[in-house]
Jmol script that loads the backbone (N, CA, C; Angstrom):
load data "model"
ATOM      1  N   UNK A   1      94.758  96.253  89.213  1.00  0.00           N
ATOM      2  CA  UNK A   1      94.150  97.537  89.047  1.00  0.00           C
ATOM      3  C   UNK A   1      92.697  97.300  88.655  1.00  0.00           C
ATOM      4  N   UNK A   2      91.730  98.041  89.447  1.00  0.00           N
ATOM      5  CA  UNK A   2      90.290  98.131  89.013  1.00  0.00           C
ATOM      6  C   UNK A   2      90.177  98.572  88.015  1.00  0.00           C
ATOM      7  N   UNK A   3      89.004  97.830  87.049  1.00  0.00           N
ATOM      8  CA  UNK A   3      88.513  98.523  86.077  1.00  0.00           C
ATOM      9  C   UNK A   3      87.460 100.080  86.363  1.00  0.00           C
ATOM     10  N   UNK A   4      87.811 101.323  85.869  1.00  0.00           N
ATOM     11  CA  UNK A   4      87.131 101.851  86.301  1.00  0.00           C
ATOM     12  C   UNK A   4      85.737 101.950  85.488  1.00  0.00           C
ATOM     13  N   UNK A   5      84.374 102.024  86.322  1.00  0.00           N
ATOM     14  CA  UNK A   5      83.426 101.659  85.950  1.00  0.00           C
ATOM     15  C   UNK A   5      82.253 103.185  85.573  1.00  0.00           C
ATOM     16  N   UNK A   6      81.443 102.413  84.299  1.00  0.00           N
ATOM     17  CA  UNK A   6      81.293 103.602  83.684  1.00  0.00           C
ATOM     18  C   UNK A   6      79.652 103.813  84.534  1.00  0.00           C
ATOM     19  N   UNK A   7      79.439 105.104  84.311  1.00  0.00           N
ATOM     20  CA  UNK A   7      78.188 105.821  85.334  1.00  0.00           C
ATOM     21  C   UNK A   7      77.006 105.611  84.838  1.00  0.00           C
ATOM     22  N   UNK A   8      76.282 104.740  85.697  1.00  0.00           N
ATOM     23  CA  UNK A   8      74.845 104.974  84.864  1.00  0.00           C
ATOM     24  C   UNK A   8      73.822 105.704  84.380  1.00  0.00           C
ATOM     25  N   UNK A   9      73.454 105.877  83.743  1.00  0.00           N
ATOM     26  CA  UNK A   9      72.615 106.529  83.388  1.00  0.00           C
ATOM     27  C   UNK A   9      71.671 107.022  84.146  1.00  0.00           C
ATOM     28  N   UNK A  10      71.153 108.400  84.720  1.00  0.00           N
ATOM     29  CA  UNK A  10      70.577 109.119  85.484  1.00  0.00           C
ATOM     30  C   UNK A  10      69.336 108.951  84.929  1.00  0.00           C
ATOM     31  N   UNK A  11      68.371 108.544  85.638  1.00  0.00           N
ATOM     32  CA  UNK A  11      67.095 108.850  85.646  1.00  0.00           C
ATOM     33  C   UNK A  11      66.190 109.916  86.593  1.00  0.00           C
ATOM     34  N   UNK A  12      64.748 110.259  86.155  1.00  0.00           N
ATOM     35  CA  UNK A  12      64.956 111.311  86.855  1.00  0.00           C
ATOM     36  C   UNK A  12      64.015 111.306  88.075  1.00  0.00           C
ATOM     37  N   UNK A  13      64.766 111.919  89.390  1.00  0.00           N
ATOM     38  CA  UNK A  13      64.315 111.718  90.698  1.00  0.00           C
ATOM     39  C   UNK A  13      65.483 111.213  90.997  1.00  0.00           C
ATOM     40  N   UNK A  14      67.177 110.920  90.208  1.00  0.00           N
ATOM     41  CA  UNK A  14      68.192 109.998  90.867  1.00  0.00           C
ATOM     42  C   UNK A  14      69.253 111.131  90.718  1.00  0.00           C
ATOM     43  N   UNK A  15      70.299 111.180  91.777  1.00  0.00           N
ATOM     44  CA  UNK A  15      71.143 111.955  91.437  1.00  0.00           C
ATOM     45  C   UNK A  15      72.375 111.315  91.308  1.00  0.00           C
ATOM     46  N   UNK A  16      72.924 112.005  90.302  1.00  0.00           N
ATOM     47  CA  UNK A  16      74.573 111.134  89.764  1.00  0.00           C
ATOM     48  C   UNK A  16      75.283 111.299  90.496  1.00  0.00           C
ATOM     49  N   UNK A  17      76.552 110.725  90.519  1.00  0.00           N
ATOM     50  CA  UNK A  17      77.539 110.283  91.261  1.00  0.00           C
ATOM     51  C   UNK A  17      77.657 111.423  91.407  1.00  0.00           C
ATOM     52  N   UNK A  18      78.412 111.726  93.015  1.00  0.00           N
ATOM     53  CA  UNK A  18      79.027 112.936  93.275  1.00  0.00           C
ATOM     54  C   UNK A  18      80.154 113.244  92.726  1.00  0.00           C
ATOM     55  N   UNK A  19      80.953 114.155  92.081  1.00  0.00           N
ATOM     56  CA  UNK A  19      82.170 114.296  91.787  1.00  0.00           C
ATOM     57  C   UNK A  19      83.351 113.837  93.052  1.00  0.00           C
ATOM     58  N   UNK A  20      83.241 114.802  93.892  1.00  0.00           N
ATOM     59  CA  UNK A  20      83.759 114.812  95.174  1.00  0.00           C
ATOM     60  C   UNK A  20      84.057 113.359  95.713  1.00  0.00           C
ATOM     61  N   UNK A  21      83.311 112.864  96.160  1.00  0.00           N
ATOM     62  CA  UNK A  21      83.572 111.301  96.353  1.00  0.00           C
ATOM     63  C   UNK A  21      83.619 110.599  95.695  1.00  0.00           C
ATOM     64  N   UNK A  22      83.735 110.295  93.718  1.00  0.00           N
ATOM     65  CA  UNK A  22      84.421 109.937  93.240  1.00  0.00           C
ATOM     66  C   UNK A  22      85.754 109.854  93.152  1.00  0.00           C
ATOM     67  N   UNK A  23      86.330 110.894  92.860  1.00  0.00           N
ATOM     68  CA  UNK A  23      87.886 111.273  93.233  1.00  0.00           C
ATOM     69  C   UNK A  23      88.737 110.777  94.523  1.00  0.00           C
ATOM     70  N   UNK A  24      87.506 111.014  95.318  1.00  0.00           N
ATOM     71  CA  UNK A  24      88.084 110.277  96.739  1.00  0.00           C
ATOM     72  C   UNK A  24      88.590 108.853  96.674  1.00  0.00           C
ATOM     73  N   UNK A  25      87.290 108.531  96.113  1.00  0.00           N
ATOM     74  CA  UNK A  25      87.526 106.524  96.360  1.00  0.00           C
ATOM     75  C   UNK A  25      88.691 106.532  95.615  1.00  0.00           C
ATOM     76  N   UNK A  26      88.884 107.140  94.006  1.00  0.00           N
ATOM     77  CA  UNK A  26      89.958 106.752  93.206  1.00  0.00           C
ATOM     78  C   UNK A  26      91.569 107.228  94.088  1.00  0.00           C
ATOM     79  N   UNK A  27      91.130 108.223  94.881  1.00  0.00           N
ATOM     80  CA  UNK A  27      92.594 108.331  95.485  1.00  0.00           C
ATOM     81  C   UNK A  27      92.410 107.483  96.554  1.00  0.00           C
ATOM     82  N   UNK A  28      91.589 106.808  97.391  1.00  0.00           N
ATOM     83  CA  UNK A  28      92.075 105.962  97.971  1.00  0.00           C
ATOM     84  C   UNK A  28      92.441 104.585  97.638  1.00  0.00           C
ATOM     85  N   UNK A  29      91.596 104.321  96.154  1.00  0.00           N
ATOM     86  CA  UNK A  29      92.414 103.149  95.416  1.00  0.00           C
ATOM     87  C   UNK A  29      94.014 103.343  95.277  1.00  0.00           C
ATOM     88  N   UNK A  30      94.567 104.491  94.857  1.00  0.00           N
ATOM     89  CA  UNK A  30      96.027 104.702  94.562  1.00  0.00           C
ATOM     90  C   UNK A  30      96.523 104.785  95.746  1.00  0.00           C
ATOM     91  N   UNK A  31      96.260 104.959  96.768  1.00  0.00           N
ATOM     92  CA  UNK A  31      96.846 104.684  98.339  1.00  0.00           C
ATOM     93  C   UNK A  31      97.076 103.088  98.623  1.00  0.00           C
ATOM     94  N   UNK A  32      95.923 102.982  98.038  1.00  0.00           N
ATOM     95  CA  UNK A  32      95.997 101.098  98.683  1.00  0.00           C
ATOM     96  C   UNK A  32      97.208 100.696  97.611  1.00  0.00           C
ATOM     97  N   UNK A  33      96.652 100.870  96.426  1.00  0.00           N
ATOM     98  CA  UNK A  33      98.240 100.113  95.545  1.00  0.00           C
ATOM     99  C   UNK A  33      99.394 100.634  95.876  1.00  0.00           C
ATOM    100  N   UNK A  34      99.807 101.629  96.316  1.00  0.00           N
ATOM    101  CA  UNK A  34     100.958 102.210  96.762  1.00  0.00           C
ATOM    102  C   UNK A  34     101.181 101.527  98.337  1.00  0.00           C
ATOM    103  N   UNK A  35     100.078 100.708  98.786  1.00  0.00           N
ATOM    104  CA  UNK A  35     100.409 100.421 100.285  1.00  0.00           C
ATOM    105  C   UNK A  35     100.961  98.699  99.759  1.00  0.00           C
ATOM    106  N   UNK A  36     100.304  98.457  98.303  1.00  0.00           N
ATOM    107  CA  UNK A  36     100.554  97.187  98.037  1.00  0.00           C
ATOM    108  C   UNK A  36     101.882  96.762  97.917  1.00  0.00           C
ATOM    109  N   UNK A  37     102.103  98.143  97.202  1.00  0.00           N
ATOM    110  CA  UNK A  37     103.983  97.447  96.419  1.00  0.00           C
ATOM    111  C   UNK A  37     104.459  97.908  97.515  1.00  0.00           C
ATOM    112  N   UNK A  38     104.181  98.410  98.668  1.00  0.00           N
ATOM    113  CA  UNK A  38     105.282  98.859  99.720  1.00  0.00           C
ATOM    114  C   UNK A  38     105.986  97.678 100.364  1.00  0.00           C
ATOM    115  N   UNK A  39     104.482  96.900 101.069  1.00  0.00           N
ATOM    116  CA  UNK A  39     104.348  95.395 101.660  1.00  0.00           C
ATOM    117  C   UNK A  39     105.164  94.336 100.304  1.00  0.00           C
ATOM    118  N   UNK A  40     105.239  94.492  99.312  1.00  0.00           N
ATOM    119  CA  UNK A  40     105.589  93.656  98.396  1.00  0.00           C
ATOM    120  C   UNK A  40     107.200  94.172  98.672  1.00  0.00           C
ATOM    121  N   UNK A  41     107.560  95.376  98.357  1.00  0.00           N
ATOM    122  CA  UNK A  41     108.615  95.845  98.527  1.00  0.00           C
ATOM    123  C   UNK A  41     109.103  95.381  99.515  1.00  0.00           C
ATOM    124  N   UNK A  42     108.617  95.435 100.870  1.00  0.00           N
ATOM    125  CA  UNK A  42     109.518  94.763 102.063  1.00  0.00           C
ATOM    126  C   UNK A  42     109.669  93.588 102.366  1.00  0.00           C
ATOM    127  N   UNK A  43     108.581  92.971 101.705  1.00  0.00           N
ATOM    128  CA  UNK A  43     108.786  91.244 102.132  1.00  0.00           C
ATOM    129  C   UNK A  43     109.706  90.686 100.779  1.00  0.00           C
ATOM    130  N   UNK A  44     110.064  91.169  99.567  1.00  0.00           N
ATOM    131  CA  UNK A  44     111.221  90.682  99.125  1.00  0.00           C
ATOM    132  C   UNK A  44     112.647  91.536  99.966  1.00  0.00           C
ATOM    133  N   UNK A  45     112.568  92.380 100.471  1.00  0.00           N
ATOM    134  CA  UNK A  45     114.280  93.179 100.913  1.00  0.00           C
ATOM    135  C   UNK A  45     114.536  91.969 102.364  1.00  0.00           C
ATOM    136  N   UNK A  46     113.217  91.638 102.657  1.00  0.00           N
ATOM    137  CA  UNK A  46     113.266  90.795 103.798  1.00  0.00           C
ATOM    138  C   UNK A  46     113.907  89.170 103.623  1.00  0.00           C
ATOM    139  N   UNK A  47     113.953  88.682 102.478  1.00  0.00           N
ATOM    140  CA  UNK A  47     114.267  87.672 101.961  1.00  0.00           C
ATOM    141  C   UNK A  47     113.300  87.227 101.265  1.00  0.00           C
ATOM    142  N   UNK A  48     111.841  86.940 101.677  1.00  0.00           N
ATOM    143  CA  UNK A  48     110.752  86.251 101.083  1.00  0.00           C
ATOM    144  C   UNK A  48     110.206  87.533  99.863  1.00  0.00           C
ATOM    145  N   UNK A  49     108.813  86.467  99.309  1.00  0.00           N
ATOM    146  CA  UNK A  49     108.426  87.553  98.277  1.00  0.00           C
ATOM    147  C   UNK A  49     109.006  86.927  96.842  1.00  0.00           C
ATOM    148  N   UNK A  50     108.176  87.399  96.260  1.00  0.00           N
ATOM    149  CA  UNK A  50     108.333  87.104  94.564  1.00  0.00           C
ATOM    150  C   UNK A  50     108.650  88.427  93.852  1.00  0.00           C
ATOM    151  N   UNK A  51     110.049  88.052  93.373  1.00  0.00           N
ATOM    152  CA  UNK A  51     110.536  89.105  92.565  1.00  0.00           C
ATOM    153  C   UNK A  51     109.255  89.838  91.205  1.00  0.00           C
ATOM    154  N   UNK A  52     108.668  88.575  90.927  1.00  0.00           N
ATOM    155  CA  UNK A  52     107.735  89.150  89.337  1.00  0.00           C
ATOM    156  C   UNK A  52     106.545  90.238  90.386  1.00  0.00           C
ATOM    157  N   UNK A  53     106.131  89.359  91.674  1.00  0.00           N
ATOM    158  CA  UNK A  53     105.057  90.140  92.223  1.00  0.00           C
ATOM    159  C   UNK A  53     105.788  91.346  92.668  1.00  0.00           C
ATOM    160  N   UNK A  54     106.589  91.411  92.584  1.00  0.00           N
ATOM    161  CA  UNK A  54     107.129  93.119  93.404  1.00  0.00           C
ATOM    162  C   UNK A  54     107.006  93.906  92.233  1.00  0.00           C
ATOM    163  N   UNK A  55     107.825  93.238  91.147  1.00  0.00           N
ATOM    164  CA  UNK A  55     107.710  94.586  90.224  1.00  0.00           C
ATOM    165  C   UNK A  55     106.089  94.489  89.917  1.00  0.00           C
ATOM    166  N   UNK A  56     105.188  93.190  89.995  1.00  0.00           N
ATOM    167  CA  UNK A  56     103.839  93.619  89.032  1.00  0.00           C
ATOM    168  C   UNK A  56     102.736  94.662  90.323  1.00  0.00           C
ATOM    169  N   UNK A  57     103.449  94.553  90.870  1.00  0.00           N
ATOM    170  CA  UNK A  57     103.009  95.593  92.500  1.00  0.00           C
ATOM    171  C   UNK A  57     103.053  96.963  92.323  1.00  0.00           C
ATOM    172  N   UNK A  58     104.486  97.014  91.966  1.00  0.00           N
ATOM    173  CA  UNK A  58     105.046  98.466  92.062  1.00  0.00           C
ATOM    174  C   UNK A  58     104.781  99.132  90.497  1.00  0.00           C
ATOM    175  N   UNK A  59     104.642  98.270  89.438  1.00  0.00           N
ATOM    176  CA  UNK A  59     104.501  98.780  88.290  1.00  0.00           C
ATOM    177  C   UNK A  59     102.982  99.250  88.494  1.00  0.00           C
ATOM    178  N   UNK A  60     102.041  98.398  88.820  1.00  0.00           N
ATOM    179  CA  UNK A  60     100.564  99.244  88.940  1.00  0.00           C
ATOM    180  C   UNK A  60     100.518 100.448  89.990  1.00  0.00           C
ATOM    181  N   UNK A  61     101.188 100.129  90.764  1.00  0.00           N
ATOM    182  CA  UNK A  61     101.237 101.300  91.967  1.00  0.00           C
ATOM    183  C   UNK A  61     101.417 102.953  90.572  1.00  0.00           C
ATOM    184  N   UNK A  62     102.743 102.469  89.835  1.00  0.00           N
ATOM    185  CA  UNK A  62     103.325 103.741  89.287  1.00  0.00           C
ATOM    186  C   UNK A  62     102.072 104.137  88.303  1.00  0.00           C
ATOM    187  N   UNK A  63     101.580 103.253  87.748  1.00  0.00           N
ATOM    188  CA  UNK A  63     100.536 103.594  86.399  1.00  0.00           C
ATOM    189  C   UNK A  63      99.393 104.428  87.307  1.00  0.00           C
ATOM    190  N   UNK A  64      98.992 103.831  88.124  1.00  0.00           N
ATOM    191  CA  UNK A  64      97.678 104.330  89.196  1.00  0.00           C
ATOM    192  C   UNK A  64      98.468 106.076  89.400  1.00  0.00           C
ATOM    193  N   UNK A  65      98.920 106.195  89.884  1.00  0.00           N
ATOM    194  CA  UNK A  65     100.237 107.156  90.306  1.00  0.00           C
ATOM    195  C   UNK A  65     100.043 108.455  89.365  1.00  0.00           C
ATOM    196  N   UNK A  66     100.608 107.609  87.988  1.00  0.00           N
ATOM    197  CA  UNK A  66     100.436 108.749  86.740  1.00  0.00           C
ATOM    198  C   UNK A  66      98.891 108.867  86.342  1.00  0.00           C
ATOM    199  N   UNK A  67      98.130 108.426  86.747  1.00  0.00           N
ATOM    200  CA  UNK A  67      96.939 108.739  85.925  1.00  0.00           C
ATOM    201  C   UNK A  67      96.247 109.738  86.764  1.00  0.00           C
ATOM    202  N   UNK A  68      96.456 108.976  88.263  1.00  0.00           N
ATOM    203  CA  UNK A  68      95.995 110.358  88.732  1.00  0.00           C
ATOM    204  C   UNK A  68      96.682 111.654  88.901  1.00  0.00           C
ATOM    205  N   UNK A  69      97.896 111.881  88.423  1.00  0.00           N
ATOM    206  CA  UNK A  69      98.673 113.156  88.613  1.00  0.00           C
ATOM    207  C   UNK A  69      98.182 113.778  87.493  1.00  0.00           C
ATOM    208  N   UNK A  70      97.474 112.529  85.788  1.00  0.00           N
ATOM    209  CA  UNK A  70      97.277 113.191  84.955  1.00  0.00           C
ATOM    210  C   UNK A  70      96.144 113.726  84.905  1.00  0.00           C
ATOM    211  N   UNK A  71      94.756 113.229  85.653  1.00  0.00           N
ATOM    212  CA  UNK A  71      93.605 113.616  85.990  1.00  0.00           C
ATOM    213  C   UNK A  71      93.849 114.979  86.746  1.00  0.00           C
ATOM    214  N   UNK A  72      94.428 115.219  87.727  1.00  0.00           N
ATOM    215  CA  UNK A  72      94.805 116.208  88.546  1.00  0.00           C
ATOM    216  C   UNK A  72      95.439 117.551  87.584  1.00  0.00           C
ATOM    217  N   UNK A  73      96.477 117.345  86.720  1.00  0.00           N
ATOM    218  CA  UNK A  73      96.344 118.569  85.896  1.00  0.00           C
ATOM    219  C   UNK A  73      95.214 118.619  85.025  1.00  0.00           C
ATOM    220  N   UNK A  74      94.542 117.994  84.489  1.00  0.00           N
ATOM    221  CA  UNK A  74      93.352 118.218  83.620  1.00  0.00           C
ATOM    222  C   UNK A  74      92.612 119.015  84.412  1.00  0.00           C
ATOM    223  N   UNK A  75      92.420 118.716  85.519  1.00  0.00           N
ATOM    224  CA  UNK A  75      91.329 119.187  86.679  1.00  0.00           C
ATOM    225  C   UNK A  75      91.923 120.975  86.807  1.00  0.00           C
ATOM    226  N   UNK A  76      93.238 121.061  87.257  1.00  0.00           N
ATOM    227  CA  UNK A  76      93.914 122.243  87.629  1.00  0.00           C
ATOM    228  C   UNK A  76      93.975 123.188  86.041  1.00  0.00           C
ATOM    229  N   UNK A  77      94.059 122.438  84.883  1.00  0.00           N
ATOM    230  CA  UNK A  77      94.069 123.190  83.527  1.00  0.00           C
ATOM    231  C   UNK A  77      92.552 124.261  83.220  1.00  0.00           C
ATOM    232  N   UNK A  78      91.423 122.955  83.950  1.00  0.00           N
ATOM    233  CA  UNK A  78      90.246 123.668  83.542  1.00  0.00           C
ATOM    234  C   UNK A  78      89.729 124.299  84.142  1.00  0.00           C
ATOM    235  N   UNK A  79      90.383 124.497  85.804  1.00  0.00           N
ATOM    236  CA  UNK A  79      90.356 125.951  86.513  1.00  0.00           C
ATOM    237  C   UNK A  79      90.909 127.009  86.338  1.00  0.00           C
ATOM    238  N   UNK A  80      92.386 126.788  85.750  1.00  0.00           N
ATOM    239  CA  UNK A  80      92.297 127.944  85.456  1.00  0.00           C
ATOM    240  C   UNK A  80      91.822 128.537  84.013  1.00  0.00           C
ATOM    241  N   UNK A  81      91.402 127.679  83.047  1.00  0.00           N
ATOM    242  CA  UNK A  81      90.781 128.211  81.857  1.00  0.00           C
ATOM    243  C   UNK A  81      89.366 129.033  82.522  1.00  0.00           C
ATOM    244  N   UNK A  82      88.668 128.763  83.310  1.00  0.00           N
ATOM    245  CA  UNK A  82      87.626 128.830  83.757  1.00  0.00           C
ATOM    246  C   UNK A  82      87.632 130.349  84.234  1.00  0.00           C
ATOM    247  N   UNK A  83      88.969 130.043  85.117  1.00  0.00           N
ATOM    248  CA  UNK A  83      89.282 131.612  85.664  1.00  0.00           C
ATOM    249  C   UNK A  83      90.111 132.637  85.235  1.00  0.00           C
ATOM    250  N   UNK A  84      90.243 132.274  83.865  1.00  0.00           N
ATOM    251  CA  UNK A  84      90.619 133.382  82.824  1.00  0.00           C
ATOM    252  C   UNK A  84      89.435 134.135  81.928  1.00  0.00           C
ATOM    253  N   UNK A  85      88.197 133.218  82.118  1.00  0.00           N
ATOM    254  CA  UNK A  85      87.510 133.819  81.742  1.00  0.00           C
ATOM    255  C   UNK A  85      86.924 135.469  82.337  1.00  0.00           C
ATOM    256  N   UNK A  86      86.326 136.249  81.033  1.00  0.00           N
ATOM    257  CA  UNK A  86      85.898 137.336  81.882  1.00  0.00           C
ATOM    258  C   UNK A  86      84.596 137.071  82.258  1.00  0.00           C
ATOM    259  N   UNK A  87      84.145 137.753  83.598  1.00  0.00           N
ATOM    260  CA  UNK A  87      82.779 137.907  84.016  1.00  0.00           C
ATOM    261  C   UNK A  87      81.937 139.013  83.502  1.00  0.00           C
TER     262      UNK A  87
END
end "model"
wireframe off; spacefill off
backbone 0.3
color backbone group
């Protein structure tokens, strides 16, 4: 699992990371680990493969998994706080 890396500091004339394609890359990181333990998954059912690497495959797959489901309600919590507000 990547360390995720912290944003530099904006100077001015620079614009910060996009939100939008942040989120992206991080869900396509959790695609790739989920593509990891899959391939790990089949080459032990296949005979070959290392039992420790399957589970240390599939265990990051799951952590990646929950963090972004937990990012994803944070995200969905503060829309709708947002849109409870009155105008």
């Amino acid at each position: 699992m990547q360390q995720l890396e912290r944003p530099e500091p904006t100077t001015p004339g620079t614009r910060p990371p996009d939100f939008a394609s942040e989120i992206a890359g991080f869900i396509s990181q959790v695609e790739g680990q989920q593509r990891v333990a899959e391939q790990e998954s089949t080459k032990l059912a296949a005979g070959g493969g290392n039992v420790h690497e399957t589970a240390l495959a599939l265990e990051k797959a799951d952590i990646e998994m929950r963090l972004l489901m937990k990012g994803r309600n944070k995200i969905l919590e503060a829309y709708q706080e947002i849109a409870r507000m009155p105008v």
